[in-house]
KEDREN-501957 format. One line per 5 residues: number of its first residue (from 0); their letters; for each residue z, y, x of C-alpha. Coordinates in pm, whole numbers, always signed. Example, Ala and Ser with C-alpha at 12.3 -4.5 7.8 and 13.67 -1.06 7.14 Angstrom:
# KEDREN-501957
0> as> +780:-450:+1230 | +714:-106:+1367
This chain:
# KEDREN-501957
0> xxxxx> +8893:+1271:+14663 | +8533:+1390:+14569 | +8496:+1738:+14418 | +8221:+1806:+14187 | +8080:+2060:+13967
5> xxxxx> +7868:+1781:+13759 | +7946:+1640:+13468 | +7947:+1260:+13449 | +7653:+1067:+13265 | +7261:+1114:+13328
10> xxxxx> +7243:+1423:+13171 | +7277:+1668:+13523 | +7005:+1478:+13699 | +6748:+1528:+13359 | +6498:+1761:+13503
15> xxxxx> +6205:+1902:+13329 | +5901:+1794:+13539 | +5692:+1997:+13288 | +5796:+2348:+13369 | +5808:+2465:+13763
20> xxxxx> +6178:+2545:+13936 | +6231:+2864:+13960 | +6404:+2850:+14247 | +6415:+2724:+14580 | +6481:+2412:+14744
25> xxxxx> +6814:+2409:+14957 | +6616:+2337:+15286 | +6679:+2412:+15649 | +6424:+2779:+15603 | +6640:+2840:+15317
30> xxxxx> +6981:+2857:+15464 | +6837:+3061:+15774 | +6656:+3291:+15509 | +6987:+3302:+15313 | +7232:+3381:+15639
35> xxxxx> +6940:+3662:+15698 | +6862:+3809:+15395 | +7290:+3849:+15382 | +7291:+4050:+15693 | +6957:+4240:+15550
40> xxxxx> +7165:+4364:+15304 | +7502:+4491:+15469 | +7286:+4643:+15739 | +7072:+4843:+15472 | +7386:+4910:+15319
45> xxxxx> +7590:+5077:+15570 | +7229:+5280:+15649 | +7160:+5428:+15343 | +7511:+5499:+15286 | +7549:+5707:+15601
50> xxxxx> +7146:+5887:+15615 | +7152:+5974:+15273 | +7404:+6103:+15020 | +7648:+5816:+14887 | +7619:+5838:+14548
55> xxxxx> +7240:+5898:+14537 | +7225:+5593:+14765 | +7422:+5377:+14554 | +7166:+5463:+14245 | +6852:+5376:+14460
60> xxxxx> +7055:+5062:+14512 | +7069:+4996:+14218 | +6718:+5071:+14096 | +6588:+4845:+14370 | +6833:+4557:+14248
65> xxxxx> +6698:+4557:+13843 | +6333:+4657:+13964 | +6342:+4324:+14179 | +6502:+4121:+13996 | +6318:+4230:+13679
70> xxxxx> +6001:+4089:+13899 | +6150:+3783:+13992 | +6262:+3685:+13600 | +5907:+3756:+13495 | +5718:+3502:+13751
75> xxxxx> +5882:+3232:+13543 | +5824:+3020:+13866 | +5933:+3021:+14295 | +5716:+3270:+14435 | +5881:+3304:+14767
80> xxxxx> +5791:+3655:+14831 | +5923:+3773:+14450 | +6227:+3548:+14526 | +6381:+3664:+14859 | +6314:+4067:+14774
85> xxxxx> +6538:+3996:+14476 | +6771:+3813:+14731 | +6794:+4115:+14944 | +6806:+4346:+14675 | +7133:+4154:+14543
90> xxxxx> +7278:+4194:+14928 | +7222:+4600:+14944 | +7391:+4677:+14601 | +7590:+4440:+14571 | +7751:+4549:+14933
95> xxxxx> +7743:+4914:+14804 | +7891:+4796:+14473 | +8157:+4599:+14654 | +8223:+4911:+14906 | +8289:+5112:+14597
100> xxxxx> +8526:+4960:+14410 | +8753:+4927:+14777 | +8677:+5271:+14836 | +8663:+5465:+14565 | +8914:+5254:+14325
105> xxxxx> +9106:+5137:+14618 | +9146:+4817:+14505 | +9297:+4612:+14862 | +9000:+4359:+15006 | +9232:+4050:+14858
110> xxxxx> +9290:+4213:+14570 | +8887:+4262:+14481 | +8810:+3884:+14653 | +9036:+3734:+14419 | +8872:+3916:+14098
115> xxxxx> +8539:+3833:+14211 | +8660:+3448:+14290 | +8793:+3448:+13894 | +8441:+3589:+13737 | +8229:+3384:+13978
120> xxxxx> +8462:+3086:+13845 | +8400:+3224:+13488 | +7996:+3223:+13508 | +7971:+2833:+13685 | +8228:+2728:+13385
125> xxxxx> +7987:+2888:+13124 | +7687:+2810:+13273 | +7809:+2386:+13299 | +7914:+2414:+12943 | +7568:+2603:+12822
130> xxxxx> +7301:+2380:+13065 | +7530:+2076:+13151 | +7429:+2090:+13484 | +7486:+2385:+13828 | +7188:+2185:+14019
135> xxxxx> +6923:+2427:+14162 | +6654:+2170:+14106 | +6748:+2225:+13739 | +6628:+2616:+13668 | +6382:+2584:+13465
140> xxxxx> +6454:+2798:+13192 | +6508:+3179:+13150 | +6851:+3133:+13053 | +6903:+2879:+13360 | +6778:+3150:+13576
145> xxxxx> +6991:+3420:+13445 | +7298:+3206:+13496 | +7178:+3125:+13829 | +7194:+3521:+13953 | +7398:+3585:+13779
150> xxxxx> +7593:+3329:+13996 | +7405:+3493:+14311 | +7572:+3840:+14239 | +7930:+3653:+14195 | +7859:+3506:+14539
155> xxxxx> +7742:+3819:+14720 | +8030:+3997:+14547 | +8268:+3764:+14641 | +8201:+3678:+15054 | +8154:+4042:+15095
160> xxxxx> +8521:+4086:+15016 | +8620:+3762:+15196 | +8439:+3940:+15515 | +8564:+4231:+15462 | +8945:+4049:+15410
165> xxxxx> +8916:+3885:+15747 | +8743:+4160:+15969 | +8945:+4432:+15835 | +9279:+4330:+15645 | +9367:+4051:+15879
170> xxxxx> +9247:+4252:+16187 | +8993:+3970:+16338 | +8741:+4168:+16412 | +8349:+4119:+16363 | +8291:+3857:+16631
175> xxxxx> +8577:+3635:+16551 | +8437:+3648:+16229 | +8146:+3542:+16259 | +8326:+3235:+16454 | +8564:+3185:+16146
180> xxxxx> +8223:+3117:+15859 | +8046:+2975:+16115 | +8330:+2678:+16112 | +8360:+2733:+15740 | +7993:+2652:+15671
185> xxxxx> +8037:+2338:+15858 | +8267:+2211:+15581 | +8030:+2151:+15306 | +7766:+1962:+15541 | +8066:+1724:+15692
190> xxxxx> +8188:+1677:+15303 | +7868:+1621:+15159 | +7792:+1320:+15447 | +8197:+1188:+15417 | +8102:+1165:+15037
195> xxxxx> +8366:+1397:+14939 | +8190:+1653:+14754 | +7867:+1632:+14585 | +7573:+1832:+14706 | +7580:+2101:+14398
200> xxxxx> +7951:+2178:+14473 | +7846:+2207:+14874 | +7550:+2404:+14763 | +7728:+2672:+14638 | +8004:+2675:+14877
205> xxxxx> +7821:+2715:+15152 | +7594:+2960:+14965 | +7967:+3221:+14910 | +8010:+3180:+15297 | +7673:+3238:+15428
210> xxxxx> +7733:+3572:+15275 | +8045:+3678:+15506 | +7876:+3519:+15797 | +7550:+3724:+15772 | +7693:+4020:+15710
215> xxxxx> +7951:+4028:+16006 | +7676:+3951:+16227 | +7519:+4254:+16109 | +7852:+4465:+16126 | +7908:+4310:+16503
220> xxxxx> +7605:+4429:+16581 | +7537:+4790:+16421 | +7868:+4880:+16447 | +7991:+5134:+16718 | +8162:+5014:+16992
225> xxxxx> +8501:+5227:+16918 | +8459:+5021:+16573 | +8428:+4684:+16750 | +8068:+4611:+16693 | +7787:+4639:+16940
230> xxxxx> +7634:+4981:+16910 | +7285:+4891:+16821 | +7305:+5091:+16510 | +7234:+5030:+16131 | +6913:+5128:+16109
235> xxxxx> +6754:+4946:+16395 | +6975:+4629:+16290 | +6773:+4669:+15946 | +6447:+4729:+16085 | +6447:+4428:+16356
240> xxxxx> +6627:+4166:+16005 | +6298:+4333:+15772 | +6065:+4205:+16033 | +6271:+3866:+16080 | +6267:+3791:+15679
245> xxxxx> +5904:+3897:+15695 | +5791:+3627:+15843 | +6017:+3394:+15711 | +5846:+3469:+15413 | +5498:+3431:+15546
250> xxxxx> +5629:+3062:+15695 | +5766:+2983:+15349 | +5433:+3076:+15180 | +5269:+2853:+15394 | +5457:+2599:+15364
255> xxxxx> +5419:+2591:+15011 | +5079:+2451:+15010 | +5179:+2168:+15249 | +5310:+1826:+15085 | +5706:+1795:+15033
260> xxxxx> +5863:+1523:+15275 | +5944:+1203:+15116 | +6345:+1277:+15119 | +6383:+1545:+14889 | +6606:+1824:+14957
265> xxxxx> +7008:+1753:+14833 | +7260:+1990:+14891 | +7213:+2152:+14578 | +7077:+1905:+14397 | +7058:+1520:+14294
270> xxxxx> +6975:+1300:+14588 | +7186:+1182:+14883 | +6901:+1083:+15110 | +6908:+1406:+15311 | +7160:+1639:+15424
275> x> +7017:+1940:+15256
């Protein structure tokens, strides 16, 4: 059976060649960017949780999430550096966000990953009926783009629980975690090439798990010991993943004003002629 999120006809693979996409290209920087950006964000979390006071942290969160993403919206085109800041923006208040309703509503980790599953549902059913189409190549528009973080946000939201679910709730632990989305993000790649799913519905599975991946890695390693993490700490975990995404960044700029390879990128988009 072949899962998809596109609707049949020609109508998902009409792209506007006259305005610029918004956002990027599913490519191999991308996912690496993505897995780091996600661990960016818990670590920067947890830190400005703990050095400063909670709630005044969560606000400065929060200011930093619609200050980036307000810069982002208003470049109207993939500006890498724009891009990724509103990336990690999304993963620091969006784990702080996540931590609050847990901690401060109580609401149990499966409880909170299945609400987040339903609205994340509830935007990509919206956003098909609205634009006919969930492909990334496809963001064109304003509105596009605003379905497409919005989409983001459910994402974040949602593998921050599902992390949370497995480290905590189910007892595995950071490390095993990271071995359990490691696996998982293996699944979209081996059903996109088996021809089971098509690349938009891979895209954004794999794009819910990077999230739980990259943030256990971060937990693993800033964690104390007695928690089961590594004991590097939070704040040097967020200093050494700010100089990482840094020059991932810089590489992605550069790259920009190279020519695109003949196979264009796929998982997240129309053609089969590349894995992603």
């Amino acid at each position: 059976m072949r899962v998809s999120l596109e609707p049949l006809g020609d109508h998902a693979t009409m792209t506007s060649h006259s305005r610029p996409t918004r956002v990027p290209d599913p490519s191999p920087i991308f996912w690496v960017a993505k897995a780091v950006s996600t661990a960016l964000g818990e670590a920067v979390s947890d830190f400005s949780i703990r050095a400063l006071d909670p709630v005044g942290a969560v606000l400065l969160g929060f200011a930093f999430f619609v200050l980036a993403l307000a810069w982002q919206l208003t470049r109207r085109r993939y500006l890498p550096g724009a891009y990724w800041l509103a990336v990690a923006a999304v993963g620091v208040f969006g784990t702080m966000a996540a931590d609050v309703v847990h901690v401060v509503i109580g609401l149990p980790y499966a409880a909170s990953a299945a609400l987040y599953a339903l609205a994340l549902a509830s935007v990509f059913v919206l956003w098909r009926r609205r634009e006919g189409t969930l492909s990334v190549h496809d963001v064109t528009t304003t509105r596009r783009e605003l379905f497409y973080w919005a989409a983001v946000v459910g994402t974040f939201a949602l593998g921050t629980a599902v992390g949370d679910l497995t480290a905590v709730t189910f007892g595995l632990g950071y490390l095993a975690s990271v071995a359990v989305f490691a696996v998982l993000i293996a699944v979209p790649i081996i059903a996109w090439r088996m021809a089971w799913w098509t690349g938009v519905f891979g895209f954004w599975f794999a794009y819910v798990f990077t999230r739980p991946l990259g943030a256990s890695v971060a937990d693993w390693l800033g964690k104390p010991v007695d928690e089961g993490g590594v004991g590097v700490g939070t704040g040097w975990v967020s200093l050494a993943l700010t100089a990482v995404m840094v020059v991932l960044v810089v590489v992605m700029r550069a790259r920009r004003g190279s020519p695109a390879p003949a196979a264009a990128a796929s998982l997240g988009g129309h053609s089969r002629q590349t894995l992603i």
